[in-house]
Structure formats: C-alpha cells, structure tokens
C-alpha positions as CSV (number, residue, x, y, z in Angstrom):
1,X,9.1,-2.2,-36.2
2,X,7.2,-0.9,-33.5
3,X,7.3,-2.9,-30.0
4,X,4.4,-4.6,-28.6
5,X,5.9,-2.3,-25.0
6,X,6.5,1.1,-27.6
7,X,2.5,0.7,-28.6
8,X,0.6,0.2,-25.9
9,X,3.0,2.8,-24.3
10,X,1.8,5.1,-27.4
11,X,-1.5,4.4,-26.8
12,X,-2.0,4.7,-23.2
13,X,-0.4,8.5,-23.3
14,X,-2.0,9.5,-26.8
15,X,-5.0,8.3,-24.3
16,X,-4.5,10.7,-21.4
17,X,-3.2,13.8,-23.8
18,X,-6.7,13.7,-25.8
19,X,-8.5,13.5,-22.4
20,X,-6.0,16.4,-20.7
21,X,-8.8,19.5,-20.6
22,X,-11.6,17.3,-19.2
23,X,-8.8,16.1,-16.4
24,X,-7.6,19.6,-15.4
25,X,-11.1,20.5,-15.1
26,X,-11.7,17.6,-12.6
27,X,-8.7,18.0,-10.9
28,X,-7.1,20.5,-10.9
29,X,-7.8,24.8,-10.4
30,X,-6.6,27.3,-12.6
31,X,-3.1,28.2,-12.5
32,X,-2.4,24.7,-12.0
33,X,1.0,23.3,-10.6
34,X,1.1,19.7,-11.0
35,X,3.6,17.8,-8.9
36,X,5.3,15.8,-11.1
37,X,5.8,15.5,-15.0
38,X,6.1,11.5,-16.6
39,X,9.1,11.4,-18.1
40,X,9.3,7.7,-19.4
41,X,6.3,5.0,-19.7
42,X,6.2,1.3,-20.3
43,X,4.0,-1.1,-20.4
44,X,4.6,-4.6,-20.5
45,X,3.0,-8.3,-20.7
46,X,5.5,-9.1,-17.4
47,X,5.8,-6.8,-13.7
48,X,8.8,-4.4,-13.8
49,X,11.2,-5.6,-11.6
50,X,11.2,-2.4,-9.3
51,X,7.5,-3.7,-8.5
52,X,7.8,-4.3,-5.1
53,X,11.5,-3.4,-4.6
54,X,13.5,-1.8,-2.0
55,X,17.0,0.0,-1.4
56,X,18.9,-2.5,0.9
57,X,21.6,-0.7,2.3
58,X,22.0,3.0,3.1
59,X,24.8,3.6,0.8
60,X,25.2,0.9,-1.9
61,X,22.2,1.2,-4.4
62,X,21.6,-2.6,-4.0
63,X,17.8,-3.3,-4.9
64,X,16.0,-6.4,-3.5
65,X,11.9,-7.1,-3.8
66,X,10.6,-10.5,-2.8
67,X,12.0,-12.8,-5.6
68,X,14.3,-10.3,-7.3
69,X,18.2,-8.4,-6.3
70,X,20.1,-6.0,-8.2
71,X,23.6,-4.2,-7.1
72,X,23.5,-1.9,-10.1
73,X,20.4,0.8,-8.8
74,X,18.2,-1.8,-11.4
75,X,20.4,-1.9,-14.5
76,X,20.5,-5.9,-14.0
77,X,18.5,-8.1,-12.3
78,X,19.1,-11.7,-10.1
79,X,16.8,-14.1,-8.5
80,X,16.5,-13.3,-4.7
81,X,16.2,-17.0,-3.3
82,X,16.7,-16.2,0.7
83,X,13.0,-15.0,0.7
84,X,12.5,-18.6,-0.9
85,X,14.0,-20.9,1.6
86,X,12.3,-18.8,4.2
87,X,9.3,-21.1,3.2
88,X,10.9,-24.8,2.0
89,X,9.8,-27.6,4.1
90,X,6.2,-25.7,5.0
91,X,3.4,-28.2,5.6
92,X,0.7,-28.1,2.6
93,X,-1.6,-25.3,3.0
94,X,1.0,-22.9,5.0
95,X,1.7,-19.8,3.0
96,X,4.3,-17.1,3.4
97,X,3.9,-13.9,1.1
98,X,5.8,-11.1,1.8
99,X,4.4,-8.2,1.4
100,X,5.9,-5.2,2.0
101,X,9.2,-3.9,3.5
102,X,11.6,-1.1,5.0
103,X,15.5,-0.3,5.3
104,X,15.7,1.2,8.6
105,X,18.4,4.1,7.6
106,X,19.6,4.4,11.8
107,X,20.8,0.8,11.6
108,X,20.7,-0.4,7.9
109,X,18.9,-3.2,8.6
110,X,16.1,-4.6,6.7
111,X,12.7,-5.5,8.2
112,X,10.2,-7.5,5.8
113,X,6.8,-7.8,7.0
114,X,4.8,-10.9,5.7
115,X,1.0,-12.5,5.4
116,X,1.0,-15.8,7.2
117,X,-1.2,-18.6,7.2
118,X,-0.7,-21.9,8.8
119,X,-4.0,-23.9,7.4
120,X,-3.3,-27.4,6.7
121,X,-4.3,-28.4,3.4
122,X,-5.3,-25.3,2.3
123,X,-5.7,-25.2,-1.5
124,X,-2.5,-22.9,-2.4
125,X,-4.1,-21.1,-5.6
126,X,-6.9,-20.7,-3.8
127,X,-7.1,-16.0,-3.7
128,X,-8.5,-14.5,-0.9
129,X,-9.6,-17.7,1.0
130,X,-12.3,-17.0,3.5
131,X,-11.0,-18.9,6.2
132,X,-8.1,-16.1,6.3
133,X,-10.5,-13.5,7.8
134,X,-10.0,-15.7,10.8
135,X,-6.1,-17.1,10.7
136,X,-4.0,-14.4,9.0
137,X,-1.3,-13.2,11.3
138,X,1.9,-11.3,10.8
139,X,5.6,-12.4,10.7
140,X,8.8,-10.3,10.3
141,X,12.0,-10.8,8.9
142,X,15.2,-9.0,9.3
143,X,18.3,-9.0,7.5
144,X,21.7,-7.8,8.6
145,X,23.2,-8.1,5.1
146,X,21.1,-6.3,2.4
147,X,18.8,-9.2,2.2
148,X,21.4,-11.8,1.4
149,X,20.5,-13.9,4.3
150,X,18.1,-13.8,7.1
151,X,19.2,-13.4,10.9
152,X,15.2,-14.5,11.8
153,X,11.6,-15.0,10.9
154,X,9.2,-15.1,13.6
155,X,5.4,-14.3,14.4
156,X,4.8,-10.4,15.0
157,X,3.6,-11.1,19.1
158,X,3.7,-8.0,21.3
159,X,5.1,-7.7,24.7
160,X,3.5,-9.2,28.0
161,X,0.9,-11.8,28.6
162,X,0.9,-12.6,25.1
163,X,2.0,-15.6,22.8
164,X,1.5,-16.5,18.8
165,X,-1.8,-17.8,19.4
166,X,-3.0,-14.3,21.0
167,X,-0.8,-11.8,19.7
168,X,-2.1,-8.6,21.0
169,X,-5.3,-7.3,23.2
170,X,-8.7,-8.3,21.0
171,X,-7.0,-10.7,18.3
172,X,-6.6,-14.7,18.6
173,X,-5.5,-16.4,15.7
174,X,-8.3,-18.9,14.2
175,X,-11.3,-16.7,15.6
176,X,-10.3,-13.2,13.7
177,X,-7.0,-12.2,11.4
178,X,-4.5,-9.3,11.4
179,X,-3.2,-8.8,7.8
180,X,-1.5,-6.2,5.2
181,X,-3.8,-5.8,2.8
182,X,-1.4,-4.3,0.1
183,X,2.0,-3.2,-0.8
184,X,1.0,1.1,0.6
185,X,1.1,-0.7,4.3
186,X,4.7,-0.7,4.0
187,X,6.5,0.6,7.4
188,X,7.7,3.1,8.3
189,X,11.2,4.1,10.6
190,X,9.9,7.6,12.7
191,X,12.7,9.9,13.4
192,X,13.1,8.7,17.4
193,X,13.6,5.1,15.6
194,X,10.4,3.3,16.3
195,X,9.4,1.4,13.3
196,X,5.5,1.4,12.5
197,X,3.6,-0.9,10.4
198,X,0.2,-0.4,9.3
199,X,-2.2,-3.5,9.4
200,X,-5.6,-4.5,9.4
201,X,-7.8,-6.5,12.2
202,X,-11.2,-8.6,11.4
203,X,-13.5,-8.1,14.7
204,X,-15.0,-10.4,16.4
205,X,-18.7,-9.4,17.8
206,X,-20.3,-9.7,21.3
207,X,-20.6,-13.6,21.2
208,X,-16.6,-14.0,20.0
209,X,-17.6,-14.9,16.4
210,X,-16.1,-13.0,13.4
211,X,-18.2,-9.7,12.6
212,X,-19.1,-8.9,9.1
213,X,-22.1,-6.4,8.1
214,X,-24.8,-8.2,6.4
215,X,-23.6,-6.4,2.5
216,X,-19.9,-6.2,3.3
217,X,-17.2,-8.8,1.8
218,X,-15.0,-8.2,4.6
219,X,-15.0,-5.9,7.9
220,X,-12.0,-4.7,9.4
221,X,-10.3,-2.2,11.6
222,X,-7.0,0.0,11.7
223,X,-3.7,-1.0,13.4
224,X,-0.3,0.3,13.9
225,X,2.2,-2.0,15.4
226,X,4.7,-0.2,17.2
227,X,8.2,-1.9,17.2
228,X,11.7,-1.2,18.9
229,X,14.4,-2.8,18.0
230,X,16.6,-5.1,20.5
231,X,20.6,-5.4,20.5
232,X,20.2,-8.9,19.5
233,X,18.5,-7.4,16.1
234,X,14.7,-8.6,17.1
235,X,11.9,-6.6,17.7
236,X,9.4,-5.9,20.6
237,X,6.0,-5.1,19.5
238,X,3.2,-3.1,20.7
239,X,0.1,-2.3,19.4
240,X,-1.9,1.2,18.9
241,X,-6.0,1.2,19.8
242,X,-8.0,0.3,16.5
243,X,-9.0,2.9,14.2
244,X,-12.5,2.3,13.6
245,X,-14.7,3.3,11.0
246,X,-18.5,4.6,10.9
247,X,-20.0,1.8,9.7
248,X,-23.1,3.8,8.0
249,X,-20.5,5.6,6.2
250,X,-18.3,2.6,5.3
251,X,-19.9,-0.8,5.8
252,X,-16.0,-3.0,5.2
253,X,-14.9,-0.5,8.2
254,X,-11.2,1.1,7.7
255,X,-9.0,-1.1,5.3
256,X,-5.4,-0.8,4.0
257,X,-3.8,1.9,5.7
258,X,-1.1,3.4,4.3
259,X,1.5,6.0,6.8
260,X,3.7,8.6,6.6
261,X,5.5,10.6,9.0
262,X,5.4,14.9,8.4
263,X,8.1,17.1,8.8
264,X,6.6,18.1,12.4
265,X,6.7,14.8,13.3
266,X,2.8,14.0,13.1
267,X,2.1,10.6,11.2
268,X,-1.0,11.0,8.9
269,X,-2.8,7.2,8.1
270,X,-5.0,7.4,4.5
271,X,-7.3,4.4,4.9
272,X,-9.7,2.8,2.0
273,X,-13.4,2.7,3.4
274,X,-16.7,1.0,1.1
275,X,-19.8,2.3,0.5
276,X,-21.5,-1.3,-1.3
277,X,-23.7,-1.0,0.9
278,X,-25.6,2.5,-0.1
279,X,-24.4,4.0,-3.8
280,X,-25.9,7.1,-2.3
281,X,-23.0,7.7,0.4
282,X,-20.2,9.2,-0.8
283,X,-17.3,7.3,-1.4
284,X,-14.4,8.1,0.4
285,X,-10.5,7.9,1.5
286,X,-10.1,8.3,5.1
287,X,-7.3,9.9,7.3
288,X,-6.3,9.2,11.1
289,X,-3.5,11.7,12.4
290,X,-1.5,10.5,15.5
291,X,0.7,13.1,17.3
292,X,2.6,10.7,19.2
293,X,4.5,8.8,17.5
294,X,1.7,6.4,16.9
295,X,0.7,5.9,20.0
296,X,-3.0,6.8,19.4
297,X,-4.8,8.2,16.8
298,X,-7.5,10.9,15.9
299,X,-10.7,9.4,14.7
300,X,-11.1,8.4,11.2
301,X,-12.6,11.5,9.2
302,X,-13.2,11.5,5.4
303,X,-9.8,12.9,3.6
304,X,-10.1,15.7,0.9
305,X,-7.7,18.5,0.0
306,X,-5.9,21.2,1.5
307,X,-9.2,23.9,0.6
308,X,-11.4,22.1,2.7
309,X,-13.0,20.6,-0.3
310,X,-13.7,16.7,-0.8
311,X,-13.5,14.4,-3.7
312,X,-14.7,10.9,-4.5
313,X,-12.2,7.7,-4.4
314,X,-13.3,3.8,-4.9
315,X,-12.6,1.5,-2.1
316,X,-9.3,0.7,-3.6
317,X,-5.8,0.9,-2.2
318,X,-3.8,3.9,-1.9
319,X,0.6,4.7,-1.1
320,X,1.3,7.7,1.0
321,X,5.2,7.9,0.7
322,X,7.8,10.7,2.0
323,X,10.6,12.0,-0.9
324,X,14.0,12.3,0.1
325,X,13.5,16.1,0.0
326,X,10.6,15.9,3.1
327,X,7.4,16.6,0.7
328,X,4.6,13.9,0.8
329,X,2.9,12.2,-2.0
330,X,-0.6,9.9,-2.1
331,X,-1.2,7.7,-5.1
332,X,-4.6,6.6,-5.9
333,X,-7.7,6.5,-7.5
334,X,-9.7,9.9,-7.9
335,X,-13.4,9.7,-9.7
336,X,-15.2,12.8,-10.8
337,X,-18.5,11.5,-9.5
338,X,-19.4,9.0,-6.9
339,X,-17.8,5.2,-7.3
340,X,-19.7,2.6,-6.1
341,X,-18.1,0.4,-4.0
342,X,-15.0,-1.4,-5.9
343,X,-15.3,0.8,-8.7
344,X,-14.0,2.1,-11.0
345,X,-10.8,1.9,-9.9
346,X,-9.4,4.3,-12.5
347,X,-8.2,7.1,-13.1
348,X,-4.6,6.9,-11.1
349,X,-3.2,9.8,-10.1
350,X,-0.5,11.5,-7.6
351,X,-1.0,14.5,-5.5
352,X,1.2,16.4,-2.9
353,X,0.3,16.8,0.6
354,X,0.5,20.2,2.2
355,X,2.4,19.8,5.6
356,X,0.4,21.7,7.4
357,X,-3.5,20.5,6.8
358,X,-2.4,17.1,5.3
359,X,-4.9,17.8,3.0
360,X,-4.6,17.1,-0.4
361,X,-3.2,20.0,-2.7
362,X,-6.0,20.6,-5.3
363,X,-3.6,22.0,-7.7
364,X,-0.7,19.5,-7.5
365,X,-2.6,16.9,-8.7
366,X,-1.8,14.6,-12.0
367,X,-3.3,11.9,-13.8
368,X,-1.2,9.8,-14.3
369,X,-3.7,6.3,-16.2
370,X,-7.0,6.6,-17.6
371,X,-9.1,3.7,-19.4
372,X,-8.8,3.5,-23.1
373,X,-10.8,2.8,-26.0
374,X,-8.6,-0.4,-26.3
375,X,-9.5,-1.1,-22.6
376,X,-12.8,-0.8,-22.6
377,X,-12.9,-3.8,-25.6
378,X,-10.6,-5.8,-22.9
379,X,-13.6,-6.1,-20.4
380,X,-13.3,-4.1,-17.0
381,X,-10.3,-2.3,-15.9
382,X,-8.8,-1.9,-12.4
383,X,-5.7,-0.3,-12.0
384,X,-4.6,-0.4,-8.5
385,X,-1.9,-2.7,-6.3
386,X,0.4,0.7,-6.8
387,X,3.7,1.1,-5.9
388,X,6.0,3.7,-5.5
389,X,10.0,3.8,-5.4
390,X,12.2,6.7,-5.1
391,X,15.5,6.4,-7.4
392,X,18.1,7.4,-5.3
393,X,20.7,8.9,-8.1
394,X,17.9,10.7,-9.9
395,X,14.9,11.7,-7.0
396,X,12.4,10.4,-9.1
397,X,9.9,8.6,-8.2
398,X,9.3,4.8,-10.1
399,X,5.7,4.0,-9.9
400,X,4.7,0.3,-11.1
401,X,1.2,-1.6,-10.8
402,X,-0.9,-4.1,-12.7
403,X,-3.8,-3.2,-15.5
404,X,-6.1,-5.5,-14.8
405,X,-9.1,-6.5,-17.4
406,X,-12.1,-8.6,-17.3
407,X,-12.1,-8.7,-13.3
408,X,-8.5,-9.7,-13.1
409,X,-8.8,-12.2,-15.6
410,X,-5.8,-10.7,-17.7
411,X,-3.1,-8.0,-17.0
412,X,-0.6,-5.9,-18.1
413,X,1.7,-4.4,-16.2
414,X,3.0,-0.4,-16.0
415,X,6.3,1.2,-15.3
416,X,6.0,5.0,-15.2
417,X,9.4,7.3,-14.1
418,X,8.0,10.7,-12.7
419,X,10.4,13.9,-12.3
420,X,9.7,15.9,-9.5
421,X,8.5,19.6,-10.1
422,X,10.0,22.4,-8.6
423,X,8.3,23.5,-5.0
C-alpha cells in the first residue's frame, strides 16, 4: 500500500517534472547550472521536526528547535521543555514565541531570539493581533549547555539612556513594536564575533502615533541589532539606522529581513516589500548591503540577479543562508509575471548568490514547489514560512515549510533534502 506521505510526495514531483520546460524557460538561461538537485521529498499532515531546528553545539550533532531535541543529527526526537518553563507563571495575555536562533561557533553558545508581548488579557489564539504593531518587543535567551537549560532571558535593551520601556533611539513599547517577522530573521555570528539580528520597527509619524499608509496592513522599517557578548554570558545591544523603504514603490515599507555575511566580509539584507497598493508597480525583493559589519547600510534598492536583470517576487518571506563551504543561498518565491501584493506565493525556489554582485545567479536557480491540480481543488495555496538547515555529516541543505490552502485554513507540511551541485 501506498502512504498517504509516498502520494502526495508522488504527486507534488510528477507536478513539477510535467511543468520542467515552462520553469527553465522562466528561470533559468541556456546551459543551465542549477544549484542544487532534490534528492528526497516528504510531505506530511504534521511539521518535520528539523522545522525550525538548530545545531547546538560545535561538535556534537545535537539538534534543538523550540519544542523539540535530538542527540542523534535527527534520527530520534525528544520534547525540548526548557523553552517551556521559560514561559510558566506568565500573566494571561503575555506571550513568548521564539522565533528564530543561532549557535555562535567562537563560544558554543546558543542565543534564541523571541517575539514578546506583555498585554494583559490578550486573547492567546488571537494571530496577528493589532495591538502588537504597538507592544511587540524582543527578548534573548542564551544557553551555555546545548539548550538544556537557560543561563537568562531578558528584554533586548541597548546600551545608554535606555531601559525596557524605550529600548533603542525612535522605539517605545506601547506606541510602536520591534518584531521578527519570520524564521529567515535568524542571526547571524560575523567573523570579528558580533552577533546581528535582523528585525523589524513600526513608525510612529510626526504627532507620535503609529504610521500606517492608508492601503497597507502594516508599515515597517529595517533593523539590525548589533550585539557583543559579555564575560558574564549577556549581551550589549546596539542598533543600526533604519532601512527604509520608498513608500510609492512599497506601501508596508521594508519587512522581514533576512542576512548573510559574504566571503569579503560585506553582509547583504534581502527584505520583502508590498505593492497592494498599485498592481501596476512591480513587485519586488529588496537588498541593503552594509560594509561594516552592520554598522550602516546602503539604501534599499530592488534585488535581481547577477546580469543586471530583475524578476518579480510576492511580498512574502525569504532565507538568505551561508553553506559551510562559503557559497550563499536565497529561498523564496519567484513569479513569471507581476504578483500582486500577497500573492501568489508560489512557485519556491533556491538560487545561488554570486559573491561579487550579490545578485542572484540566473542560471543557478531551481524550483523547487509549484501548485498542483490537486491544490488548486484545496482552495488557495501559499507556500512560504521556509526554512533552511544545513546537515552537518552530509552538506545538504534540509528545507521544511508549510502548504497552506484555503488562506491558511488547512496545511500540509514539506520536508525536501537538497544535494549541493558541484561549483
């Protein structure tokens, strides 16, 4: 008998083989070298267990995500309850969801970043709450021990005149929010050991109340938080100027930034923008490079490929990542003609950076998910929330998100292993 996981793995790349020519001819020239091949594909009713997950220490292959540990490199899997009691006792309406996470390889530490919310009576199943544009803050947690415990948890506040309530310059909690807005803001350690963590802001406008464009769901700006760590295992924070977007060109601003540090040593920041407000202006990814370490950064232009040619993406969320061997992916969603807004937030697919332009490389690109006949009878698809996990034994790269139908309604969830091609 065939699984329920064996079939809809069938189907989905019986899908994507049929639609092969029309693919290569949106994506990818002649002579084409694509930068990974798929070597194994699930797709299940429950998230893979790597969803989320990071190595914990430098040498053991010990795996931890949010809720989950393995010391097997993911053969077996335990529940993770220090990220749990992180949170007992909260008042009624608090939240804590961790989000994303590093393992710092020049102390093997672990640094988890997490969305806060301290809202009494909040309803806790409410999503995307508006009264978060104006209270999200940050927290970090570190752990000295692979995850197993927690040496502290405390409110991301940078250095000087500066306290929980008004973390950095231009941000107090209750009148506007700083946030990850997905699992591609995970940190980053730079090679002179600053740690960087991609965020979002919501602005406030000239008479201090929360700014939002009159056709935008949400309006935000670009941060890096610059941290250093402390003997005592703490951080000190910083914060880079705001990357800010042209609001005629993206009326939600720059949202989700995603980092990663090139062999030179610049740091390249992919950000979603929106064009809801105008179908006619060309939706776009947006890149911010910063030469110093994060420090500042260039001003947000729209990101193509290495040619100098552009392409269309959805405002959806997007993973740059480095592989162990220094080359630089970016997963997202690619269109062959103009999205509008949202959507469609399919196809997926992963491309190589070229070092030198950070551009992407036209020809590397793959598809890696398309929609289906079987989807399209499931309502609307969006296939996004990626992430992106380098197996340490193999190189390969485990990629895992939802496929969500009928505006979230329902999901499935995919595990795809992807084998590195030759440079």
């Amino acid at each position: 008998m065939v699984s329920i996981r064996e079939s809809m793995a069938a189907r989905l790349c019986g899908a994507i083989v049929a639609a092969g020519t029309a693919l290569t001819t949106l994506f990818a020239s002649d002579g084409a070298t694509p930068c990974v091949t798929v070597v194994h594909r699930e797709i299940s009713a429950a998230a893979s267990p790597y969803y989320g997950a990071i190595y914990a220490d430098r040498t053991d292959n010990r795996l931890i995500s949010s809720s989950r540990q393995s010391d097997d490199n993911g053969e077996s899997w335990h529940p993770l309850e220090s990220q749990t009691l992180l949170a007992k006792g909260l008042p009624h309406g608090y939240r804590r969801s961790p989000v994303t996470a590093l393992l710092d390889p020049h102390n093997n530490w672990v640094l988890w970043i997490v969305n806060a919310l301290d809202t009494p009576g909040l309803d806790p199943q409410a999503v995307e709450p508006p009264i978060a544009q104006a209270t999200y803050y940050l927290r970090y947690r570190v752990s000295q021990d692979g995850g197993r415990s927690w040496l502290l948890d405390e409110p991301i506040v940078g250095t000087g005149e500066h306290d929980a309530a008004h973390p950095f310059d231009d941000l107090w909690i209750g009148r506007n929010a700083i946030y990850l807005g997905d699992k591609g803001c995970r940190p980053i350690a730079t090679r002179d050991g600053r740690i960087l963590v991609p965020a979002q802001m919501t602005i406030l406008d000239a008479s201090g109340k929360l700014y939002q464009p009159p056709q935008a769901f949400t309006y935000t700006a670009a941060v890096v938080l610059i941290g250093e760590w402390t003997p005592d295992g703490s951080i000190t924070w910083r914060s880079s100027p705001r990357v800010a977007g042209d609001e005629a060109l993206s009326c939600r601003g720059m949202i989700e930034p995603t980092i990663v540090q090139a062999s030179d040593g610049r740091i390249a920041m992919v950000m979603r923008g929106s064009n809801s407000h105008d179908a006619q202006v060309p939706a776009r990814k947006w890149i911010s490079i910063s030469d110093d370490q994060g420090e500042t950064w260039s001003e947000a232009k729209a990101w193509g490929y290495s040619d100098g040619g552009l392409f269309y993406s959805p405002s959806s969320m997007s993973f740059l990542t480095r592989h162990s061997s220094g080359r630089l992916f970016w997963v997202g969603n690619l269109t062959p003609e103009n999205a509008s807004g949202n959507l469609p937030r399919y196809p997926v697919v992963i491309g190589e950076l070229d070092p030198e332009s950070l551009g992407l490389i036209r020809s590397s690109v793959v598809t890696l998910d398309v929609q289906t006949a079987e989807d399209r009878q499931q309502g609307r698809l969006d296939l996004s929330h990626f992430d992106l996990l380098e197996d340490r034994p193999s190189g390969d790269f485990i990629l895992t998100y939802p496929r969500s139908h009928q505006s979230y309604q329902s999901r499935e969830f995919a595990e795809l292993r992807l084998k590195l091609s030759p440079k």
